[in-house]
C-alpha positions in Angstrom: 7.4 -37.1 3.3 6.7 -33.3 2.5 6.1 -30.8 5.4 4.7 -27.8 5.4 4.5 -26.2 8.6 4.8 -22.6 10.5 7.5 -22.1 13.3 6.6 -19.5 15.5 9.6 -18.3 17.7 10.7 -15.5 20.0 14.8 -15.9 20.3 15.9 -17.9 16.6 17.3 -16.5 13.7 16.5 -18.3 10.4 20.3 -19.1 9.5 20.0 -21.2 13.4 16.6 -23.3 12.3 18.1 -23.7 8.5 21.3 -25.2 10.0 19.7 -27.2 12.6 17.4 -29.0 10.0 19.7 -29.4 7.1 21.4 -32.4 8.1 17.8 -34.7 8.8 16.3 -33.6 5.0 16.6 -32.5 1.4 15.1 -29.4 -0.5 14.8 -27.3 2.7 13.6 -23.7 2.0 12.6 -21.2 5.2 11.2 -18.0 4.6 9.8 -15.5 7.5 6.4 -15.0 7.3 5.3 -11.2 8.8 2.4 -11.4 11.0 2.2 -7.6 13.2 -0.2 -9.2 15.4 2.5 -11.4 17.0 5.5 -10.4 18.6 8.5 -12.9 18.1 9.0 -14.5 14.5 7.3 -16.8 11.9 9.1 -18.9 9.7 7.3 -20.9 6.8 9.2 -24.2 6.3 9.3 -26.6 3.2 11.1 -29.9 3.8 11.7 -33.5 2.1 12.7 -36.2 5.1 12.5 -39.1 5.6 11.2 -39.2 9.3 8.9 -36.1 10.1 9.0 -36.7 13.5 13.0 -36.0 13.7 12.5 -32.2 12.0 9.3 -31.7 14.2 11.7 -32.4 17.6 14.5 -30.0 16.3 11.8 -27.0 15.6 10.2 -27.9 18.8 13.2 -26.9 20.6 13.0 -23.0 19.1 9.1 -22.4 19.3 5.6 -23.1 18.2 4.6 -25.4 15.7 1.5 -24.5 13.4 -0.7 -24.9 10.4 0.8 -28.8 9.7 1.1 -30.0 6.6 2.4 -33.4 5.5 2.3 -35.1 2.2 3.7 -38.2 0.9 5.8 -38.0 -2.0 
């Protein structure tokens, strides 16, 4: 499966969510996403796993997850 899918967090760096989700998938790639009209932080993640439901337990641990997106490959 592909996800695609905003994290939205208050207290996690991006090097903590990248190293917490590399081990459950392949061709991980985060990237913050600025939004001024939030405080905390957005990160825009891109992952191949898999079992979605494994990544989407580990990011629900640091925060909010939005704008869900999964494919099948």
């Amino acid at each position: 499966f592909r996800l695609d899918f905003i994290l939205h967090t208050y207290n996690t760096t991006l090097e903590t969510v990248k190293t917490s989700l590399a081990e459950f998938g392949e061709q991980l790639d985060i990237s913050d996403v600025k939004d001024s009209s939030q405080k905390g932080r957005n990160f825009k993640i891109n992952i191949n796993t898999e079992d979605p439901t494994i990544i989407f337990d580990v990011c629900s641990q640091f925060g909010r997850i939005r704008s869900v997106k999964v494919s099948e490959d």
